[in-house]
C-alpha positions in Angstrom: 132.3 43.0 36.1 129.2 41.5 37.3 127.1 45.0 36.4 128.6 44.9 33.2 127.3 41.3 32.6 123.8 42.2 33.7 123.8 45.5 31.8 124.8 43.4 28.4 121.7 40.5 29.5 119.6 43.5 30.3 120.0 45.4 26.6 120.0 42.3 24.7 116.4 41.0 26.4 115.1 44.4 25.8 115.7 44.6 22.3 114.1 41.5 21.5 111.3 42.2 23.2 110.4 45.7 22.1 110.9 43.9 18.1 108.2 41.5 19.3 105.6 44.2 20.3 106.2 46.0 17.5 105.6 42.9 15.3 102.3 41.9 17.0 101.6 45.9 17.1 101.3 46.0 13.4 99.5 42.6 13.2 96.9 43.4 15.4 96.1 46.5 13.5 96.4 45.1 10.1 93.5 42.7 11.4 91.5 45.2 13.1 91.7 47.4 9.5 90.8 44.1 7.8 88.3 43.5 9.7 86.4 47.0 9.7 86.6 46.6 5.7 84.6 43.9 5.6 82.3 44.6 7.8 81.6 47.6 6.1 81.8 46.1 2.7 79.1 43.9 4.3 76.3 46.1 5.5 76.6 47.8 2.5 76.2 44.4 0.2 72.7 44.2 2.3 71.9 48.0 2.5 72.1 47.9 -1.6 70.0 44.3 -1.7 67.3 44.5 0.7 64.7 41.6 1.2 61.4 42.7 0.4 58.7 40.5 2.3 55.3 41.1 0.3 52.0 39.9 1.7 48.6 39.9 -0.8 46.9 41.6 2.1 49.2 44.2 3.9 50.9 47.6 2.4 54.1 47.2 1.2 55.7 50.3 3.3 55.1 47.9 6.6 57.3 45.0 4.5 60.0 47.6 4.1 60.3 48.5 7.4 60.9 45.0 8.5 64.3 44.4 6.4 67.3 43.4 9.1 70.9 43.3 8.8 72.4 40.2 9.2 74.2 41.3 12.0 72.1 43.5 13.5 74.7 46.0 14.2 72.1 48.9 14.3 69.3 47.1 16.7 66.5 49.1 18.6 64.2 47.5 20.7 61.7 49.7 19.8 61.1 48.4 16.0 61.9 45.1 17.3 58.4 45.7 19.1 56.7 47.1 16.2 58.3 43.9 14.2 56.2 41.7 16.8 53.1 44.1 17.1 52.8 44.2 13.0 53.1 40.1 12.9 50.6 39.7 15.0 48.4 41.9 13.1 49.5 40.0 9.8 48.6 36.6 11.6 44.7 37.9 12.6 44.4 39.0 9.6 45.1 35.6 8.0 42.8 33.7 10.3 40.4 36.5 10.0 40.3 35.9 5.8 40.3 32.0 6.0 36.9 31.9 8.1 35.5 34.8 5.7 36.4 32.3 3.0 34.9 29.4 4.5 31.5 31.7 5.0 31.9 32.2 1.8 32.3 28.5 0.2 28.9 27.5 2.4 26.6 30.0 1.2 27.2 32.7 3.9 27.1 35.7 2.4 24.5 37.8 4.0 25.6 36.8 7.4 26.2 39.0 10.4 29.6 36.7 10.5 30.6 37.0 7.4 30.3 40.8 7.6 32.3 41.1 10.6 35.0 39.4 9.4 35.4 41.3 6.1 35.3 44.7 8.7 38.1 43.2 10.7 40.0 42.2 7.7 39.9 45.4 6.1 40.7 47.3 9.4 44.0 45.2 10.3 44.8 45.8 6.4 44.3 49.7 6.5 45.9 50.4 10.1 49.3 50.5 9.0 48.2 52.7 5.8 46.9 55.4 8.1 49.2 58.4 7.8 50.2 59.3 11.1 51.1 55.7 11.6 53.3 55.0 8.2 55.4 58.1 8.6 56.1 57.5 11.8 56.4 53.8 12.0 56.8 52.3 8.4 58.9 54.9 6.8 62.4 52.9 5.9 66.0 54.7 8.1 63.1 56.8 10.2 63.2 56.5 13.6 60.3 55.1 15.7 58.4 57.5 17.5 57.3 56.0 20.8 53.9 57.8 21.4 52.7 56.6 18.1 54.1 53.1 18.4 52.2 52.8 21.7 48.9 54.2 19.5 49.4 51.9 17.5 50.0 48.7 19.9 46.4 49.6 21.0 44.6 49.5 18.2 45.8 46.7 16.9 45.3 45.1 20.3 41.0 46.2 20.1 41.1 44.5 16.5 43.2 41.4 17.5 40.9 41.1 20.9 37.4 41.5 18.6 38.6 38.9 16.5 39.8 36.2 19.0 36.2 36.8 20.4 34.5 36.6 17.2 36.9 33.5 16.0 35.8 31.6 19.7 32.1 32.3 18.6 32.1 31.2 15.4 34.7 28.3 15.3 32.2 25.4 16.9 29.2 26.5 14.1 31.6 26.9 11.1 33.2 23.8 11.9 29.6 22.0 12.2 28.9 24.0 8.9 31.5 23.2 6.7 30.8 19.2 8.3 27.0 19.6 6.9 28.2 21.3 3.4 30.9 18.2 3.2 27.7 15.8 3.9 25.6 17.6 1.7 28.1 17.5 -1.4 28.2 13.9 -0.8 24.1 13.2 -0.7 23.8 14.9 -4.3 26.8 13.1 -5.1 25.3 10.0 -4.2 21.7 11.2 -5.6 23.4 11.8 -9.0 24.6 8.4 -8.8 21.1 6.7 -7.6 19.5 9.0 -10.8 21.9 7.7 -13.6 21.3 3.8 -11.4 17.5 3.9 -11.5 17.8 5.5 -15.4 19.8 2.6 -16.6 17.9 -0.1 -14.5 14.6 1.6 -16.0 15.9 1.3 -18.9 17.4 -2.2 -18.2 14.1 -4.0 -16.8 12.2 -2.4 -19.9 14.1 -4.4 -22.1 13.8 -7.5 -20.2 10.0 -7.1 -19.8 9.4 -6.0 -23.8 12.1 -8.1 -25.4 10.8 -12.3 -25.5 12.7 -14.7 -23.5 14.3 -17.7 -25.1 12.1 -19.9 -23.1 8.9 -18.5 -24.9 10.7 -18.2 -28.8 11.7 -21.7 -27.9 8.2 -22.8 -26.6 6.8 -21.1 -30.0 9.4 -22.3 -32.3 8.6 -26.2 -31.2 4.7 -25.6 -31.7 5.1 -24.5 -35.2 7.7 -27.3 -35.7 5.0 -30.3 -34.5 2.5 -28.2 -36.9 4.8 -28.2 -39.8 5.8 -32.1 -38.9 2.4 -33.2 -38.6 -0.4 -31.2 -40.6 -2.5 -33.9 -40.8 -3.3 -33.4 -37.1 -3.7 -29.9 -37.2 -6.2 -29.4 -39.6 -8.9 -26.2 -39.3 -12.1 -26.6 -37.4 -14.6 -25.2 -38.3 -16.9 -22.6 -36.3 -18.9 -23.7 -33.6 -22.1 -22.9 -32.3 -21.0 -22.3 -28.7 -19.0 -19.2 -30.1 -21.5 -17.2 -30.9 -24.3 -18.3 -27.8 -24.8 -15.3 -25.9 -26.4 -17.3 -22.8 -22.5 -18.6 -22.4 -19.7 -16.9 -20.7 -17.8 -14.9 -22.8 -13.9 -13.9 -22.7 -11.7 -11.8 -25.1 -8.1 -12.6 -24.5 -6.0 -10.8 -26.8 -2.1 -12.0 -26.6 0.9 -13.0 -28.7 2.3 -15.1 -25.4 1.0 -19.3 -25.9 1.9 -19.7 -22.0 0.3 -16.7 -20.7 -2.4 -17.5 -22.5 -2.9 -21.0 -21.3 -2.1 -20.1 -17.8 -5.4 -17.5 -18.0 -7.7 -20.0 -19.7 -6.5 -22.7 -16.6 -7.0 -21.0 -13.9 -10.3 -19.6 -14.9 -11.6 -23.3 -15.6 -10.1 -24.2 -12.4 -11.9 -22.3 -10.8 -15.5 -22.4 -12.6 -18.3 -24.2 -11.4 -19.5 -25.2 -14.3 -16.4 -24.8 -17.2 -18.8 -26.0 -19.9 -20.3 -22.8 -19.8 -17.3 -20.7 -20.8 -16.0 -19.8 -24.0 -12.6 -18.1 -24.9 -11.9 -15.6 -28.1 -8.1 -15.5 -28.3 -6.8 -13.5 -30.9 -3.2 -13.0 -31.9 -0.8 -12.2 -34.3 -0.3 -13.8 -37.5 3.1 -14.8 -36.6 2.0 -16.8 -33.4 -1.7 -18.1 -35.0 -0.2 -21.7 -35.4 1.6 -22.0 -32.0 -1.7 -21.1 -30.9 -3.5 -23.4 -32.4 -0.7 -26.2 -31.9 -0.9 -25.8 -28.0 -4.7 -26.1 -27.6 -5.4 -29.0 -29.6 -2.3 -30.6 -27.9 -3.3 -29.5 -24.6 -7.2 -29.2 -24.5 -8.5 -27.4 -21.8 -10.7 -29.5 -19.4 -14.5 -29.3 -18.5 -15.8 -29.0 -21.9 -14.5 -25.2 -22.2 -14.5 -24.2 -26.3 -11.2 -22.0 -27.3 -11.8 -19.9 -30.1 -8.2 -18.9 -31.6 -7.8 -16.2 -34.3 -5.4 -14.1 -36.1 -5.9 -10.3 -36.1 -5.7 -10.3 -39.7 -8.8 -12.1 -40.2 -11.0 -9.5 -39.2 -11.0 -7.7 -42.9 -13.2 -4.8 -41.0 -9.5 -4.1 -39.0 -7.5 -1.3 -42.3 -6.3 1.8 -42.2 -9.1 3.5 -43.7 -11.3 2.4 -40.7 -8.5 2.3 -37.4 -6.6 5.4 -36.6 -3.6 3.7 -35.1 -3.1 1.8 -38.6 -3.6 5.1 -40.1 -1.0 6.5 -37.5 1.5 3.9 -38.1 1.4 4.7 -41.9 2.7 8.8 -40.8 6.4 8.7 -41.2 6.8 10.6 -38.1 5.3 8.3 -35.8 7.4 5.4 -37.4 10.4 7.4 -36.8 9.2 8.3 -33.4 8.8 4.4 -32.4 11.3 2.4 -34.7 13.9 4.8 -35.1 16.9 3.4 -33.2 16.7 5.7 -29.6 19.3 3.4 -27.9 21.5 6.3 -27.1 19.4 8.6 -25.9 17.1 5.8 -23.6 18.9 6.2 -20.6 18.4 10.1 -20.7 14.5 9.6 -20.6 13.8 6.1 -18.9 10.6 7.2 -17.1 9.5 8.1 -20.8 11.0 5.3 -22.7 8.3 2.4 -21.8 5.4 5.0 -24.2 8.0 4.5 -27.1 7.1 0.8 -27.0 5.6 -0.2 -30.5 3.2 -2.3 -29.1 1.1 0.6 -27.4 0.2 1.2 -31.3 0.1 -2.4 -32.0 -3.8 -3.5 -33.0 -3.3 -6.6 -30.5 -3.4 -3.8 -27.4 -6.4 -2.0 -29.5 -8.3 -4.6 -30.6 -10.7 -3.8 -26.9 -12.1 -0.8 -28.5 -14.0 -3.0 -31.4 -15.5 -5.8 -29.4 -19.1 -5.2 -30.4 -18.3 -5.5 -34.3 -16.1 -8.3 -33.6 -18.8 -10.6 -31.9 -22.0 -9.1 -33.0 -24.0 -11.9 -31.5 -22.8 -11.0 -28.2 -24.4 -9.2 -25.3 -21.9 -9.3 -22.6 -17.9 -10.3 -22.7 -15.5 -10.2 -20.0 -12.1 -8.8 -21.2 -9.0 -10.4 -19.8 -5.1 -9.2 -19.9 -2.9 -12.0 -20.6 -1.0 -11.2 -17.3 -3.7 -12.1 -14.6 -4.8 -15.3 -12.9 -7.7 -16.2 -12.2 -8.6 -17.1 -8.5 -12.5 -17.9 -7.6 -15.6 -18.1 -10.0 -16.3 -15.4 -12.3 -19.9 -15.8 -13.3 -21.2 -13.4 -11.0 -19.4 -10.4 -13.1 -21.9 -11.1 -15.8 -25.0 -11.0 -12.8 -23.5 -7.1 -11.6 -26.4 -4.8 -12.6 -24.1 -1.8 -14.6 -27.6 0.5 -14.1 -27.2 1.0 -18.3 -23.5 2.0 -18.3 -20.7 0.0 -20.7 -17.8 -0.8 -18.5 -17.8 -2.8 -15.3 -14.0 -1.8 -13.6 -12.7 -2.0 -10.6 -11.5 2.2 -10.0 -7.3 1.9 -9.0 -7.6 6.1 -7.3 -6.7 6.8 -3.9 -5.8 9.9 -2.6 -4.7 11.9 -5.8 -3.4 9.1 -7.5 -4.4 7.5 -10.6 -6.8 10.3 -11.1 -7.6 11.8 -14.7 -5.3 14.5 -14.5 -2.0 11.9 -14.3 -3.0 10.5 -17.7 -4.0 13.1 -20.0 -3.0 16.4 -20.4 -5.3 19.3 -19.2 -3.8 22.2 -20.5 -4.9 20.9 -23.8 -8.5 23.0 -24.5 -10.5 20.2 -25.6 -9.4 17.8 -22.6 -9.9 21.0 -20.0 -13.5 21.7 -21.3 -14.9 17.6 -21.0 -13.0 16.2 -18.5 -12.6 16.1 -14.5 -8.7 16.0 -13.9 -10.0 14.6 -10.1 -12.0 12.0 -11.6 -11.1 8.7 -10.7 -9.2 5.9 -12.9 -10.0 2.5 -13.2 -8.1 -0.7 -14.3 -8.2 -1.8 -18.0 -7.1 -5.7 -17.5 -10.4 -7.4 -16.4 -13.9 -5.3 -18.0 -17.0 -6.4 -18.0 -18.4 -5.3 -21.2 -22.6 -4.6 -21.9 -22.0 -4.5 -25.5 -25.5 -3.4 -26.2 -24.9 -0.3 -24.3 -21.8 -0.2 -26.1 -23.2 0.1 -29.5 -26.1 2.6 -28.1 -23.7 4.8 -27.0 -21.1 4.3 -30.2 -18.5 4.1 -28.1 -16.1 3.5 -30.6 -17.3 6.6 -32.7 -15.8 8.1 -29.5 -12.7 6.5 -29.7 -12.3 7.0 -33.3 -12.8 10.8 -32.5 -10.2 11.2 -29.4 -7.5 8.7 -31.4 -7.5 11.3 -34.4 -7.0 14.3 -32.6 -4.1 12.9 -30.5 -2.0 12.1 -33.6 0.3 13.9 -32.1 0.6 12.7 -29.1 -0.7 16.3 -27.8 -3.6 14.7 -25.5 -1.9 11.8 -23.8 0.9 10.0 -23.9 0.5 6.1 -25.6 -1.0 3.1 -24.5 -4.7 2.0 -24.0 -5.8 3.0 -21.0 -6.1 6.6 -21.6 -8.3 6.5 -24.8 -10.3 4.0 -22.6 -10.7 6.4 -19.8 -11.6 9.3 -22.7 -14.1 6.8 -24.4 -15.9 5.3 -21.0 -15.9 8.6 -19.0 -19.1 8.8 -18.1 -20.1 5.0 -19.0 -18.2 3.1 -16.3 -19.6 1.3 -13.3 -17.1 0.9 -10.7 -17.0 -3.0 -9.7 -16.0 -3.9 -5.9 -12.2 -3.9 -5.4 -11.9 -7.9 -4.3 -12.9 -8.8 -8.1 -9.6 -7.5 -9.5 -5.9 -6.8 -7.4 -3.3 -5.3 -9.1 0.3 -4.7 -8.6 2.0 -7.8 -8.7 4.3 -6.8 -11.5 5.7 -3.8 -9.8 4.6 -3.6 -6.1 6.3 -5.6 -3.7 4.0 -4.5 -1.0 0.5 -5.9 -1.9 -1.0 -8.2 1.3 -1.6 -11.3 1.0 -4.7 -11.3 2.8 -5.8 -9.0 -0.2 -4.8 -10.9 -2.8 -6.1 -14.3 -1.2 -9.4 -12.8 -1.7 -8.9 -11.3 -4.7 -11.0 -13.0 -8.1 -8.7 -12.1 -10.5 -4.7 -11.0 -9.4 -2.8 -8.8 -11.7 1.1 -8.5 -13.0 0.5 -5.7 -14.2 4.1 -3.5 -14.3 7.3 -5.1 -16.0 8.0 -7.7 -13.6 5.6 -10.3 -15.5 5.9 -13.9 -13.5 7.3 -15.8 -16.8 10.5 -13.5 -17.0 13.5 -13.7 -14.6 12.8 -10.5 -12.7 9.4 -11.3 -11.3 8.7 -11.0 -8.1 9.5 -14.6 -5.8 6.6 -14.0 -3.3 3.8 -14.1 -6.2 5.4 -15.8 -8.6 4.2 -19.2 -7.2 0.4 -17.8 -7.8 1.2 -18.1 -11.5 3.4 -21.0 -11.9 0.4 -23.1 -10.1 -1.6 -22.7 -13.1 1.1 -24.0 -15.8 0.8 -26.9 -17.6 3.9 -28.5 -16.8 3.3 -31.8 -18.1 3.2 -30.2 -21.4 6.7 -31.4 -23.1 7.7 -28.4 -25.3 7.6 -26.4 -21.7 10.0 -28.7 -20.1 12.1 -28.8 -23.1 12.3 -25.1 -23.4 13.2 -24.9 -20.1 11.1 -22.5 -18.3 13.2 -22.4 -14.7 9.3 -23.0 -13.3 
């Protein structure tokens, strides 16, 4: 009975257990069929959708070769070597075309550098595309042939060792290079900008220096008022002997400024030993005539000094018929060429702008070239600029011996400056054939003048001829001193240089020593000492001479 229970335990266990394997039997396989399915369905999804990895620079058969299953199911080592051996490559060859580039951006091109790395960059680019190496290696489901892959290894190794050695060589000096080029492209940056600065602040100070500060329209504007408020004190002189004594000493001043005026005529009697002896021809405008006259009757100039004052237009002699620049000024195109508004083209020429100045063709800056008609009685006259300032006695100019020549100057060439040939133009024919470009310049600003030789050698004739021919501006450019040099070429005497210093308007460099022992100190340039942008360290060698205790001047608020 007991076998029979055990038996019954025994066939009943069995059963259930044999239902069990069977159960997990089938499971197991339906998950193992599953499984193969999609695996299958899976490397075929990426067998029919490759990645293609395209670089600019290497063949596409090389990026075709490289495509991986995600599972890797079909690995060999050996393309896993050539995956390694062709990145490297690719990476060289990157390196290699960034530092040809650079070589390129600074200039480089005939460089034994730059040529090198173009060779290596072709050579990594074209080993792959060699035959023997893309069937065998690059082809896609082709096995990797061992022999070649080893071939291959090696040359890319010779290319990828040349380069390193070539990229250690170059790297310090390209580094430096492309540091220089960066420094470079910033100085012309920076040059540009200084250009455009000094164009505009050309162009800036020549309107301050040309244009008339409210301090002198105000100093004039009061003048004509006290002449206009009280006639009766103002009336007309009439002409006095001393004007036309040639055993006096004679000065032409020939301004539209009262204060600049004043300050020359001050300082020369000043500085005279005997101021009695000097007489002063101002002529002006007609505009400025009465302020003239206004500030010397109210402020008469010590020492018994006589002060001649005169409008331009009084000299009838002075029409277009007889002076070429009034002629000139009649010519359409020379009043478009100097009144035609330029405003928006100034800053484009600055260095030019100052000769488009109407006053170089104003007859205030040429009256000089017609002293001898316009004081006939006259044997010698010293010409003054109304920018200088007169420092020590100048009686002895009129003792210099000018051994039968015209012009006493002071010559302003050193070196190869301020020679003939940076004032007129010598590839004109006629300026070629009579003139010495190396000849040297002289100062216009303080002349002594024989003006008997003047008349011997018609020295205006001269003028007259030159100022004609350049109506077109083809022998010079404008201004006086040029057709002074032409006219007094070979009628000059050069004075010694501590009679007349010049600078002070533009040069901030002039010693003082030299200007201490200077006769006569010039602002010439367009930093005049009665504007704002004069120069500090001489403007007190001017201001000295004003005649502060003159009321209009304090009224009109000079900033002396």
């Amino acid at each position: 009975m007991a076998m029979a229970v055990r038996g019954t335990r025994g066939g009943g266990n069995g059963g259930i257990i044999g239902g069990l394997r069977k159960f997990f039997s089938y499971r197991i396989f339906i998950s193992a069929i599953f499984t193969l399915l999609f695996l299958a369905t899976f490397s075929i999804f990426f067998s029919s959708h490759p990645h293609h990895h395209h670089d600019g620079s290497l063949p596409s058969s090389g990026n075709a070769y490289l495509q991986r299953t995600f599972l890797a199911v079909k690995s060999d080592p050996l393309k896993t070597r050539l995956d390694l051996i062709y990145k490297q490559a690719n990476d060289h060859m990157t390196l290699v075309n960034a530092y040809a580039s650079y070589a390129r951006k600074l200039k480089l091109d005939i460089s034994k550098q730059l040529r090198m790395f173009d060779e290596l960059a072709n050579n990594l680019t074209d080993l792959p595309l060699k035959p023997s190496y893309k069937s065998s290696l690059f082809e896609p489901g082709s096995p990797v042939d061992e022999d070649v892959l080893r071939q291959f290894e090696k040359e890319v190794k010779d290319i990828v060792k040349v380069t390193r050695l070539m990229i250690v060589e170059s790297k310090e000096s390209y580094d430096n290079q492309i540091k220089i080029q960066k420094l470079k492209d910033t100085i012309f940056a920076v040059n540009e900008l200084l250009i455009k600065a000094k164009k505009n602040g050309a162009f800036a100070s020549l309107i301050s220096a040309k244009s008339v500060p409210k301090s002198l329209h105000c100093l004039a504007m009061r003048l004509v008022e006290e002449r206009v408020a009280h006639p009766e004190k103002y009336k007309e002189e009439g002409h006095k002997e001393e004007f036309d004594d040639p055993s006096l000493y004679h000065y032409a001043i020939f301004s539209d400024n009262v204060i600049a005026v004043s300050v020359v005529i001050r300082s020369v009697v000043k500085n005279a030993e005997e101021p009695w002896k000097h007489v002063f021809h101002v002529v002006t405008d007609r505009m400025n005539v009465a302020a003239m006259k206004v500030w010397f009757r109210m402020r008469p100039v010590e020492g018994g000094t006589c002060v001649e004052i005169k409008a331009v237009e009084e000299y009838r002699f002075l029409n277009s018929s007889y002076v070429p620049v009034l002629k000139q000024l009649e010519n359409a195109n020379m009043q478009k060429f100097y009144f035609e508004n330029q405003a928006e083209k100034a800053t484009k020429d600055a260095n030019n702008m100052k000769f488009r100045n109407p006053k170089y063709l104003s007859m205030l800056n040429h009256l000089r070239f017609y002293l001898p008609e316009m004081y006939p009685k006259l044997h010698k006259i010293l010409f003054l600029d109304d920018d200088v300032v007169v420092q020590k006695d100048l009686t002895g100019l009129w003792k210099v011996d000018l051994d039968g020549k015209v012009n006493g100057a002071v010559e302003t060439c050193f070196g190869s400056f301020h020679r003939y040939a940076q004032y007129l133009n010598f590839s004109h024919p006629l300026i070629k054939e009579r003139f010495n470009p190396k000849a040297c310049a002289w100062a216009f600003g303080m002349n002594i003048f024989d003006l008997d030789a003047w008349r011997r050698e018609k020295c205006t004739e001269q003028y007259h001829y030159w100022q004609n021919l350049n109506e077109e501006r083809t022998l010079w450019k404008l201004g006086s001193l040029p057709p002074g040099l032409i006219t007094f070429y070979s009628t000059t005497k050069s004075l010694d240089k501590s009679w007349h210093v010049l600078g002070l308007g533009y040069n901030p460099s002039i010693s003082m020593d030299e200007i201490n022992n200077a006769a006569v100190i010039h602002y010439n340039g367009n930093m005049k000492p009665w504007l704002d942008i004069a120069m500090n360290q001489y403007k007190n060698l001017w201001t000295r001479y004003v005649d502060n205790d003159m009321e209009f001047v304090q009224t009109c608020n000079f900033g002396l």
